[in-house]
C-alpha positions as CSV (number, residue, x, y, z in Angstrom):
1,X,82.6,45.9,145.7
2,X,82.2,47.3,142.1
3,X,85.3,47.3,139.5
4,X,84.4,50.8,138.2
5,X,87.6,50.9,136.0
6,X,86.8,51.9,132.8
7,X,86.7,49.5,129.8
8,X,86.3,50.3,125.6
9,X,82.7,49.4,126.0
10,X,82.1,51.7,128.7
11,X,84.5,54.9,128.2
12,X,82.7,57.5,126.8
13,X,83.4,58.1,123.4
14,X,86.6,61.0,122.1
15,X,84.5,61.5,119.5
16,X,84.0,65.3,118.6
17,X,86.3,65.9,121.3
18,X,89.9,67.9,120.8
19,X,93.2,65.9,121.7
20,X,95.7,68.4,123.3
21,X,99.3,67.0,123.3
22,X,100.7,67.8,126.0
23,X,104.7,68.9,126.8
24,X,105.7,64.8,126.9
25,X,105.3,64.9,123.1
26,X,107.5,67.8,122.4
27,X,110.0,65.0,120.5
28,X,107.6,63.3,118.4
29,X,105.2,64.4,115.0
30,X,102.6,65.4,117.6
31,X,104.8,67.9,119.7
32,X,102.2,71.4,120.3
33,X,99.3,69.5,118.3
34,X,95.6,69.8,118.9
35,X,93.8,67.1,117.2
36,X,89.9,66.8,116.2
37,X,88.7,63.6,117.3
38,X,86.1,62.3,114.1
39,X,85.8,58.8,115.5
40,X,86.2,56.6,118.5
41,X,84.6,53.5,119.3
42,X,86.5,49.7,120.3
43,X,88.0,49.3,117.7
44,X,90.3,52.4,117.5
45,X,90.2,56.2,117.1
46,X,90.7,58.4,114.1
47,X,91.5,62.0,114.2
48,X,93.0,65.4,112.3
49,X,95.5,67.5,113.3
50,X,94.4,71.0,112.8
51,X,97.3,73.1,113.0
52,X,100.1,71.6,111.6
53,X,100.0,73.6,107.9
54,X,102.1,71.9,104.9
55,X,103.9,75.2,103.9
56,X,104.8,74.2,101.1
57,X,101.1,72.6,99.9
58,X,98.4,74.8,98.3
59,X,95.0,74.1,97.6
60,X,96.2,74.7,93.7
61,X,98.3,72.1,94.1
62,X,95.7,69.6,94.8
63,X,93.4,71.2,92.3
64,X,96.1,70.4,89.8
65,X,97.0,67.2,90.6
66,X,92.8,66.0,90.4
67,X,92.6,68.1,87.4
68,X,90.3,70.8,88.5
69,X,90.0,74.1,87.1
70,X,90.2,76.7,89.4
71,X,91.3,79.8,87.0
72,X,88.0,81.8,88.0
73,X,89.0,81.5,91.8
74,X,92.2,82.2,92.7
75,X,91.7,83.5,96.1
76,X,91.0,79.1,97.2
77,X,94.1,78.5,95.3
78,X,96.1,80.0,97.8
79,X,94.7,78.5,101.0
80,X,97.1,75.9,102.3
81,X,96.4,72.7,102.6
82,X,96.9,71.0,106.4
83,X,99.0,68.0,107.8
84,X,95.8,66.1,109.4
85,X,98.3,62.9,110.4
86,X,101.1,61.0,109.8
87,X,99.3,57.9,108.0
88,X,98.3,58.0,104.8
89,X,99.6,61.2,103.5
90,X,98.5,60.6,100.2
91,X,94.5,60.7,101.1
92,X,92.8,63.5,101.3
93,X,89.9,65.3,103.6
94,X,88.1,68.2,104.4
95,X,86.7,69.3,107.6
96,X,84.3,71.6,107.3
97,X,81.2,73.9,108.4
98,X,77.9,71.7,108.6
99,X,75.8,73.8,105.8
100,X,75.9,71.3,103.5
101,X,76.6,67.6,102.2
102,X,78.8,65.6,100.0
103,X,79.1,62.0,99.1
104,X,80.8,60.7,101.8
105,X,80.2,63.7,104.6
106,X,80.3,62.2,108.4
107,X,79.2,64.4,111.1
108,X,81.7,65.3,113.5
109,X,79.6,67.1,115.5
110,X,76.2,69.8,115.1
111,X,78.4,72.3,113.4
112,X,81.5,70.2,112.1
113,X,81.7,67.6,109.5
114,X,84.1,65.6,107.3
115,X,84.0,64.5,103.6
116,X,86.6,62.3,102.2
117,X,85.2,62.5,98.5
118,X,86.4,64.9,95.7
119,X,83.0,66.6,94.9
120,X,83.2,68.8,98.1
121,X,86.4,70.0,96.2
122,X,84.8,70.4,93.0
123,X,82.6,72.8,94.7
124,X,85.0,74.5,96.8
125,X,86.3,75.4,93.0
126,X,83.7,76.6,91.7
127,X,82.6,78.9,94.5
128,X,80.0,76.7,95.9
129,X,81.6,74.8,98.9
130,X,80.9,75.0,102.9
131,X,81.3,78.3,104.3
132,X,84.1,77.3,106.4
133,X,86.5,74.4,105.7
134,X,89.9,72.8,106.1
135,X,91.9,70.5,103.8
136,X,94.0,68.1,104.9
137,X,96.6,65.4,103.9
138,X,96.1,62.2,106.1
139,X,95.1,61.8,109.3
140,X,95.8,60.3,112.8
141,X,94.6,57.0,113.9
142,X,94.9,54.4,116.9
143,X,94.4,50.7,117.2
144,X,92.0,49.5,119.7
145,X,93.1,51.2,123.7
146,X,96.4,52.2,122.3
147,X,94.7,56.1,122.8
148,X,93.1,55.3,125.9
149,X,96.8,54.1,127.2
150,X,98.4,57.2,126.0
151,X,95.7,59.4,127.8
152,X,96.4,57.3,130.7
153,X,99.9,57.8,130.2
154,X,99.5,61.6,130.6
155,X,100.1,62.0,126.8
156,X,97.3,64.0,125.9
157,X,94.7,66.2,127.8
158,X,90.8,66.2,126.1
159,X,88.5,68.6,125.5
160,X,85.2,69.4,123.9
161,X,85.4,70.5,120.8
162,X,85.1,74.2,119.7
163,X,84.5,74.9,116.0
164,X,85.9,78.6,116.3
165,X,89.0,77.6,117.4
166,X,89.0,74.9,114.4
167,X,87.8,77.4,111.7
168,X,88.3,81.0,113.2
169,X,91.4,80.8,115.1
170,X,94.7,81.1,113.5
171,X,96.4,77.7,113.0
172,X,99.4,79.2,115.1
173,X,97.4,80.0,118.0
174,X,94.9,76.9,117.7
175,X,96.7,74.5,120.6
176,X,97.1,77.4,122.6
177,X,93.5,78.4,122.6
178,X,92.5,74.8,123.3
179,X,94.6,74.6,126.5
180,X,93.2,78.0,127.8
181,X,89.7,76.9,127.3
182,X,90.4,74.5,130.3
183,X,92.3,76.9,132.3
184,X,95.8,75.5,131.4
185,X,98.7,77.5,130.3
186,X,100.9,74.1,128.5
187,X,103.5,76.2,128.4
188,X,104.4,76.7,132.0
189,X,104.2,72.7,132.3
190,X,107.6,70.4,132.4
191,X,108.4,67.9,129.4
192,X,108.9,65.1,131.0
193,X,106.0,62.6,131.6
194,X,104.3,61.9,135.1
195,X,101.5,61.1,136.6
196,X,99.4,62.7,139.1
């Protein structure tokens, strides 16, 4: 008889994949989150929240504190900056729409990637950045099978990702839309943690 539980090296990767927390995490930083999963392999996960906006955080802000001029756009200025995760606060990312490359861009997916360097918001300055983007402050991330325990644990429900809902749909309505792409209302489901 074949052990066909799964293992790091054989779980399919969460990579490009969207981490839905479900009603369990209503008490903690992650309560009504949808996370974009950038990597996942055996040695941990990384991810961005995508609708968690710092209110108080504009993109003039960070173009202030690196120093860029942005006098000649002011309509950027005013785009607020995301919370992508509670570590590392201080660094810095943008998720954005695959039409073009930066110094440290990783693909995310055919139509999402991520750059971590500030010459993608250079160019966002001067009118010459992606087409669609997002910028966040820190990120998520997971040691080695601490995500795959929380899935197990009924902590979060996965789905492919969808770059509409990550660029198109308000940040408000982003979890929500995730959910009802897999038939699920989150709303109608009890807090408390369970398994099926």
């Amino acid at each position: 008889m074949t052990d066909n539980t799964p293992t790091t090296e054989n779980l399919n990767s969460l990579g490009n994949q969207f981490l839905i927390a479900m009603p369990s995490l209503n008490n903690s930083f992650f309560s009504h989150t949808i996370t974009l999963m950038c990597n996942h392999d055996s040695e941990g996960a990384m991810g961005l929240v995508i609708n968690q906006p710092l209110e108080d955080v504009q993109l003039a802000d960070i173009y202030s504190q690196l120093g860029i001029d942005n006098s000649e756009l002011a309509s950027h200025a005013e785009t607020t900056v995301m919370c992508g995760g509670p570590v590392s606060p201080e660094r810095g990312f943008v998720l954005h729409s695959a039409d073009s490359e930066w110094n440290s861009t990783l693909s995310v997916s055919d139509d999402i990637s991520l750059t971590a360097s500030q010459d993608i918001l250079h160019a966002i300055a001067a009118g010459k950045g992606p087409e669609k983007f997002l910028v966040m402050l820190g990120y998520a991330g997971w040691d080695a099978n601490q995500l795959e325990d929380e899935i197990a644990d009924n902590a979060w429900l996965t789905s492919a990702a969808d770059s509409d809902i990550v660029f198109d749909t308000p940040a408000e309505h982003r979890w929500a839309a995730a959910s009802a792409n897999l038939g699920i209302n989150l709303d109608l489901i009890p807090n408390a943690p369970g398994h099926a």
